[in-house]
matplotlib code that plots the C-alpha trace (Angstrom):
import matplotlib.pyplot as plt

x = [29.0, 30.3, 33.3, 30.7, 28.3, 31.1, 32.0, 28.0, 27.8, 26.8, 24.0, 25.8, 28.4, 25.4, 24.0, 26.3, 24.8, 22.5, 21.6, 19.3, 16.0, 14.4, 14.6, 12.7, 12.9, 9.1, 6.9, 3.8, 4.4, 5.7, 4.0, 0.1, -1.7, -4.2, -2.8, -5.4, -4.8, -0.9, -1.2, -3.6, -1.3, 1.8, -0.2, -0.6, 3.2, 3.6, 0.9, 2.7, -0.7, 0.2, 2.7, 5.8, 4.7, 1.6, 3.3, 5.4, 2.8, -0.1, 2.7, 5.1, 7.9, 11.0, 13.9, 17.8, 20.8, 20.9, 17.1, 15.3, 11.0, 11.6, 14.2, 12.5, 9.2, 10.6, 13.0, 9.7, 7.6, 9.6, 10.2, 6.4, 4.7, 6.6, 6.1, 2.8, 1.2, -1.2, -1.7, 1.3, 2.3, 3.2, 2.1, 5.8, 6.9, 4.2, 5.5, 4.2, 6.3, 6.4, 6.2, 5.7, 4.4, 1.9, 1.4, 1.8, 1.4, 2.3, 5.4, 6.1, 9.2, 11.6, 15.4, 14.6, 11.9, 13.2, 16.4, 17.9, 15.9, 19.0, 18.0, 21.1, 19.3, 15.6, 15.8, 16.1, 13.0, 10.7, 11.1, 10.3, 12.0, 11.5, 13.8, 14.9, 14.4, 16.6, 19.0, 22.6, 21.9, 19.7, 18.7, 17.6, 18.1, 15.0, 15.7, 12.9, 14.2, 13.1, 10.5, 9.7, 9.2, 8.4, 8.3, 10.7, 10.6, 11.4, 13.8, 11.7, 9.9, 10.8, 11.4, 11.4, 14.8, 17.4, 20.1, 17.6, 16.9, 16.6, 18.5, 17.3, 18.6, 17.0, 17.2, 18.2, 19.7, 19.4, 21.8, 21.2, 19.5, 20.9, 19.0, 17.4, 15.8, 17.7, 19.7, 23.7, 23.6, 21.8, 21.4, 20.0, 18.7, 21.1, 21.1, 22.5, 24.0, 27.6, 29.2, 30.5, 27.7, 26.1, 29.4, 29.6, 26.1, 26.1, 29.1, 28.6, 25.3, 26.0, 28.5, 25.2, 24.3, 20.9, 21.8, 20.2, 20.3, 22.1, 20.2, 18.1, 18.5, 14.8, 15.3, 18.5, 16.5, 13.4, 15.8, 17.1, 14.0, 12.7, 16.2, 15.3, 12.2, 13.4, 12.8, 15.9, 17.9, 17.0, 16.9, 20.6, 22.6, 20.7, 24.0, 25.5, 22.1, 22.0, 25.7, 25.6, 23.9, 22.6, 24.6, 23.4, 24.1, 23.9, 23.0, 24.5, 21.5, 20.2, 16.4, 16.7, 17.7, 14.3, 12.3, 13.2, 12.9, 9.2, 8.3, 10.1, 8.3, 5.2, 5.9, 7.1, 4.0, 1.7, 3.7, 3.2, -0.3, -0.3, -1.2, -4.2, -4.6, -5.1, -8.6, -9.6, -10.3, -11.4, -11.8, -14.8, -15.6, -19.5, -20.9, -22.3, -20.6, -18.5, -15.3, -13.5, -10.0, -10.3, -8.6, -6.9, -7.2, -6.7, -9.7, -8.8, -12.0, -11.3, -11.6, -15.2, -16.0, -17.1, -18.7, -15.5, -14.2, -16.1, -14.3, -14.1, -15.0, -13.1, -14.1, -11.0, -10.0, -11.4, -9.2, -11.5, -11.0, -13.6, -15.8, -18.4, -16.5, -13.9, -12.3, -13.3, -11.4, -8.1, -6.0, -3.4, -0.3, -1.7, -2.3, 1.2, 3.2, 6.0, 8.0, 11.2, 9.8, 6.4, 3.5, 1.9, -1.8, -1.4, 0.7, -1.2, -4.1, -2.6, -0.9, -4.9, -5.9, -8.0, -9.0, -11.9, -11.8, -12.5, -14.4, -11.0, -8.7, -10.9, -10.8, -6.9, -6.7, -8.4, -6.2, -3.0, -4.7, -4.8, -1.3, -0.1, -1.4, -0.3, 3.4, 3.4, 2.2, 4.9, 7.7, 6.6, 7.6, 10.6, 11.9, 11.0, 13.5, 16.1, 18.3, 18.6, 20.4, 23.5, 24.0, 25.1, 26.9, 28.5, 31.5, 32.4]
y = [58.7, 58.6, 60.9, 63.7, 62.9, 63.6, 67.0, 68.1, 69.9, 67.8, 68.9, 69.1, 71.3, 73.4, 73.6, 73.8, 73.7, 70.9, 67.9, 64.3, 65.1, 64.7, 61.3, 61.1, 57.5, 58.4, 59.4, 57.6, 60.0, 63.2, 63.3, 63.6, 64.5, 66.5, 68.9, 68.9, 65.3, 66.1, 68.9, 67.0, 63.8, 66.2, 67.6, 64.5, 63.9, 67.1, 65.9, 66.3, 63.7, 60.9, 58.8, 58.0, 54.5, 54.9, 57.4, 54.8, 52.1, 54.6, 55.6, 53.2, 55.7, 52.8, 54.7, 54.0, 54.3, 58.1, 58.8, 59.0, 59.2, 60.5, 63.2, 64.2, 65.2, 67.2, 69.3, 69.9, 70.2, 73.6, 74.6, 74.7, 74.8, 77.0, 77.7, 79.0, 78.5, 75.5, 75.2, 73.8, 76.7, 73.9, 75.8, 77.4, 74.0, 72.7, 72.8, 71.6, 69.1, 67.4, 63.6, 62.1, 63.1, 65.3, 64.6, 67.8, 66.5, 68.1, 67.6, 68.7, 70.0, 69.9, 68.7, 66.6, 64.0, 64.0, 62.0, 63.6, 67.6, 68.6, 72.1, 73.7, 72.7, 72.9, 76.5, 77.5, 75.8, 77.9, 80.3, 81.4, 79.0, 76.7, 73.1, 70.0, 66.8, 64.0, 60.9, 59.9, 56.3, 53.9, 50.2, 49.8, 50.8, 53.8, 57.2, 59.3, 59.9, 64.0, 65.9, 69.8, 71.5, 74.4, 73.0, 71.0, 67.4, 64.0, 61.9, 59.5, 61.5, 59.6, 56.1, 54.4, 52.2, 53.3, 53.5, 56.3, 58.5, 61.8, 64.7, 68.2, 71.4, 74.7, 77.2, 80.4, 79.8, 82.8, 84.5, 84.2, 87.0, 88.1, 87.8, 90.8, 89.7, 92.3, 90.8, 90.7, 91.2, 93.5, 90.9, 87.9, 86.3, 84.3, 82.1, 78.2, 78.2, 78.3, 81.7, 79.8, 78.5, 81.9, 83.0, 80.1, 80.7, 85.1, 84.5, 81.6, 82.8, 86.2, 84.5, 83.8, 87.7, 86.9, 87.8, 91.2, 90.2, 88.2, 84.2, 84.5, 81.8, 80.8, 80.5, 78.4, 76.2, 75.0, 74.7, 71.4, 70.6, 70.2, 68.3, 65.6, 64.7, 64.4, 60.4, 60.8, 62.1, 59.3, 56.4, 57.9, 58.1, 55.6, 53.5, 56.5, 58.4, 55.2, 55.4, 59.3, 62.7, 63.7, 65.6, 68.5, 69.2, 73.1, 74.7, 77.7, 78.1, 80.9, 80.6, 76.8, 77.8, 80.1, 77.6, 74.3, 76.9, 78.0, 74.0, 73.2, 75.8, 75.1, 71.1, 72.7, 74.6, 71.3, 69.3, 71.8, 72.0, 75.5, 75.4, 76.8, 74.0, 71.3, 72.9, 71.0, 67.4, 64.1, 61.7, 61.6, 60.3, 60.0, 56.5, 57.6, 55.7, 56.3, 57.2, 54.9, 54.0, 49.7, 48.3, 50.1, 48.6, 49.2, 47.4, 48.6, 48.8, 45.3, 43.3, 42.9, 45.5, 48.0, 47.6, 47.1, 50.3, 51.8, 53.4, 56.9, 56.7, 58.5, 55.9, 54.4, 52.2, 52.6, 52.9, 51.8, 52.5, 49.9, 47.7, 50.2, 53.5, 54.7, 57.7, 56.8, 57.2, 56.4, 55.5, 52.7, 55.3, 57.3, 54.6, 52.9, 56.4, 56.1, 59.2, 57.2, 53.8, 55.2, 54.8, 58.1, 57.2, 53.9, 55.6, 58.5, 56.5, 53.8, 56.3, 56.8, 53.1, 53.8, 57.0, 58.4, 60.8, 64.5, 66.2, 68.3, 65.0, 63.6, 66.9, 66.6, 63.2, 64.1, 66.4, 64.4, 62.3, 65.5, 66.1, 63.2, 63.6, 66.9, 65.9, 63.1, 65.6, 67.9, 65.3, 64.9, 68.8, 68.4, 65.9, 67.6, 70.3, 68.2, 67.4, 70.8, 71.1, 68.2, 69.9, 73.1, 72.3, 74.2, 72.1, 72.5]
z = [-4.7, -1.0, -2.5, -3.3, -0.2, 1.8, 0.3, 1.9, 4.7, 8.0, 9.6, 13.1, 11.1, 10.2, 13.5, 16.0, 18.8, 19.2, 21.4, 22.4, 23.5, 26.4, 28.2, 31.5, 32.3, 34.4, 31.1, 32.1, 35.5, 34.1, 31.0, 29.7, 26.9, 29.4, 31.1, 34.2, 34.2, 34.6, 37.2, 39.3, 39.4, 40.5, 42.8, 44.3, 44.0, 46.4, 48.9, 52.4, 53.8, 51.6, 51.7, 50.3, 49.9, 48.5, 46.1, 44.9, 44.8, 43.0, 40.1, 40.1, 41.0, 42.7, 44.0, 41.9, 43.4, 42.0, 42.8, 46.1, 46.2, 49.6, 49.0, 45.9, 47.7, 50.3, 47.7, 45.2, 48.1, 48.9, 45.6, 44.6, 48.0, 50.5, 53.7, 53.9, 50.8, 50.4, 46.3, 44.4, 42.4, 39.6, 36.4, 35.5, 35.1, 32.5, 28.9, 26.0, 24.4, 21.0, 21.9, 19.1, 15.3, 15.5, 18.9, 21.5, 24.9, 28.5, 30.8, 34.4, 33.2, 36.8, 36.8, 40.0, 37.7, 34.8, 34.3, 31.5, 30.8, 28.6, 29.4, 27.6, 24.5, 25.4, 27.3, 23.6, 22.3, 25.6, 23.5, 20.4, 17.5, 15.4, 15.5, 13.2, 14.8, 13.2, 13.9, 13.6, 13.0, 12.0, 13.1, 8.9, 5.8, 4.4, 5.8, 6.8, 10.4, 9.9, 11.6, 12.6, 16.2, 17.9, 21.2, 23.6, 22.6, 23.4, 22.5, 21.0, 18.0, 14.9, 16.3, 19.8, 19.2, 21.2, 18.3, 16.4, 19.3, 17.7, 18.2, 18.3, 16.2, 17.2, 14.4, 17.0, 21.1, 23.0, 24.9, 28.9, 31.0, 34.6, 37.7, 37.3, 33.9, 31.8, 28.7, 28.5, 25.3, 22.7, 20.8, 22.4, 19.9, 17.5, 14.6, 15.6, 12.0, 11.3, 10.1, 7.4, 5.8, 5.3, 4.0, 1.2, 0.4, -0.1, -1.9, -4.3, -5.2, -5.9, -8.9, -10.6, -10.4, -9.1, -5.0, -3.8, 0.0, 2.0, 3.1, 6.1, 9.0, 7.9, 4.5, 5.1, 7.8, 5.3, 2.1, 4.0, 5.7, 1.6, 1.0, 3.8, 2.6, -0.9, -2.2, -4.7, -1.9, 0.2, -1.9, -3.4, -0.3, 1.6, 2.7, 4.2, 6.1, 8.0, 10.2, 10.7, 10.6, 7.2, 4.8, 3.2, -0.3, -1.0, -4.2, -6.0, -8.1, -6.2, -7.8, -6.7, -3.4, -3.3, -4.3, -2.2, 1.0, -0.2, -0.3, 3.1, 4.5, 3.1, 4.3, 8.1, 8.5, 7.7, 10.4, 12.4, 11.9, 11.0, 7.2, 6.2, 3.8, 6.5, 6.9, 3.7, 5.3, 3.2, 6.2, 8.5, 11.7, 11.8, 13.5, 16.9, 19.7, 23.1, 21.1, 23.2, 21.8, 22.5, 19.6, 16.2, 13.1, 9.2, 7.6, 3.2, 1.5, -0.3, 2.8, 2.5, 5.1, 2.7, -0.9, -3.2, -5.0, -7.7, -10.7, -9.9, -6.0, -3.6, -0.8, 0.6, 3.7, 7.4, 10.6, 13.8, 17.3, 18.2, 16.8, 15.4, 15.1, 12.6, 10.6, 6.8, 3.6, 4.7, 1.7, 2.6, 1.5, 4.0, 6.8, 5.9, 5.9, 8.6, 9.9, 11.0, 12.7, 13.4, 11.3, 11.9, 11.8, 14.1, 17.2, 17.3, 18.0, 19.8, 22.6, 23.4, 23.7, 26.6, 26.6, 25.1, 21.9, 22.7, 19.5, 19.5, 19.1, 17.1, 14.5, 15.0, 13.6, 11.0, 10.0, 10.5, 7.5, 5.3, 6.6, 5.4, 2.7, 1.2, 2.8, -0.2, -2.3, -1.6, -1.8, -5.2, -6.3, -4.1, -6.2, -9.5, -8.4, -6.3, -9.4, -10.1, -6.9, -7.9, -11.2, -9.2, -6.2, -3.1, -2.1, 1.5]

ax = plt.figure().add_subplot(projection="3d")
ax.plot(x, y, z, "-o")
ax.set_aspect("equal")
plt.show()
């Protein structure tokens, strides 16, 4: 098995150029999930009247031996202030940024706060593209260290431990611009995929007779987005997706090929919220209350919280927020489903543990439930086709 694993194409062979995510060592300063919230607290930062120490103290900001509070101020004080104007001019440098599943937040995205931006990689992703988040290690065995983005993102995505930190590959990097804003190149725009792999592919699949046009960078992108969340894959090479990058086995079955892309692409556009089907919600969230997130809990329908299941009833668990309010029908597939070492449903919620649900959020975490649950339902066709994929192999 390792033999043949190891005749798949790695995923940093695939996309070549690739890197960590973002790690700003300040998140709880450089980061929100309002954006108002964020601006106002960095224009605070900039504040020439307040001072340095009460900047430190009110955001815990300490100075390290490559990081000074003092020196920081003055340089961003410049940047976004000037000499004569007297509002921050800080909106160029908000970005969204995926921070962890389903979870868009907001970064002040400057060099000077941030300890590692990795801007050759995120420049890319401030544009328009699309991204595979995954990991070259893992602290256990069970892979399902793979997510989707189409913003810059954090390093942190799939799992907080420090040997999982997730790495990012954009689908396209674009080629720089002069000072003047005009391109270098006709062409700015270009697929992160190796040559080579469009070459094995056009040419392997045309030996079947059933190749008209050449694979497109998108079709080659959600064919392995539909491999990684395969179960058989995951559960067959699970010894060797834990110590490095995943492997990607490539069919020469062109019809197969079609096929997995339609369902990674269908599976892309529901983690990134962007299916139409998400619209059709099961949970609810309909006891009045102050929508205050105190404490998050799973309470399944047979604890005695709820009348026990009927045959036939679609009634499942309940996840609270407090001691009266909760999102209802939560089956415990859907509460327990992890994306690397988050559990989806319990670190959305618990990154809002004192805060108070918008109707927006509250909508949004509804439909992270549906998410969920049409992702399980696609992994189930995935698999149908996967093995269709090992009897006709590419071998690099």
């Amino acid at each position: 098995m390792k033999k043949i694993y190891k005749n798949y194409f790695n995923i940093s062979y695939i996309f070549p150029v690739n890197s960590f995510g973002i790690e700003t060592s300040r998140d709880k300063f450089v980061i929100d999930i309002e954006k108002e919230v964020l601006k106002n607290r960095i224009t605070t930062f900039l504040e020439n009247k307040i001072s340095d120490e009460k900047i430190s103290e009110t955001f815990n900001l300490k100075d390290k031996p490559n990081w000074k509070l003092k020196k920081v101020r003055k340089i961003l004080r410049n940047e976004y202030i000037g000499a004569h104007n007297s509002v921050p001019d800080i909106k160029r440098s908000m970005h969204k940024i995926l921070y962890r599943p389903f979870d868009i937040q907001w970064i002040f995205y400057n060099d000077l706060v941030i300890e590692h931006p990795c801007k050759a990689i995120m420049n890319h992703m401030i544009e328009e593209n699309i991204a595979l988040l995954t990991c070259k290690q893992q602290n256990k065995f069970g892979f399902s260290h793979v997510f989707v983005s189409d913003n810059i993102s954090e390093s942190h995505v799939v799992s907080t431990k420090i040997k999982e930190i997730n790495h990012i590959f954009p689908l396209y990097f674009y080629r720089a611009k002069d000072n003047k804003g005009l391109f270098y190149f006709i062409d700015r725009k270009v697929p992160n995929i190796n040559p080579r792999i469009f070459e094995l592919l056009n040419v392997k699949m045309k030996l079947y007779g059933e190749v008209n046009s050449a694979c497109t960078p998108e079709q080659i992108f959600y064919y392995i987005y539909a491999v990684l969340h395969s179960n058989i894959y995951r559960k067959k090479y699970a010894n060797l997706l834990k110590n490095e990058f995943p492997c990607i086995p490539f069919t020469s079955n062109h019809i197969v090929f079609i096929k997995m892309g339609k369902l990674g692409q269908k599976l892309a556009d529901i983690h990134l919220m962007k299916s139409n089907q998400l619209d059709k919600t099961f949970s609810r969230f309909e006891v009045p209350g102050n929508n205050a997130v105190k404490k998050v809990e799973y309470i399944p329908v047979e604890a005695g919280f709820a009348p026990a299941k009927k045959k036939g009833s679609k009634e499942n668990g309940k996840v609270f927020i407090n001691k009266t309010q909760y999102f209802s029908n939560i089956d415990q597939d859907i509460w327990n489903f992890q994306i690397g070492d988050h559990k989806v449903m319990h670190i959305w919620l618990k990154n809002r543990k004192g805060r108070t649900l918008t109707s927006e959020q509250i909508k949004h975490y509804i439909k992270i439930a549906q998410a969920l649950k049409l992702t399980i339902n696609c992994q189930k066709k995935i698999d149908k086709l996967y093995p269709k994929i090992e009897k006709d192999l590419i071998i690099s």
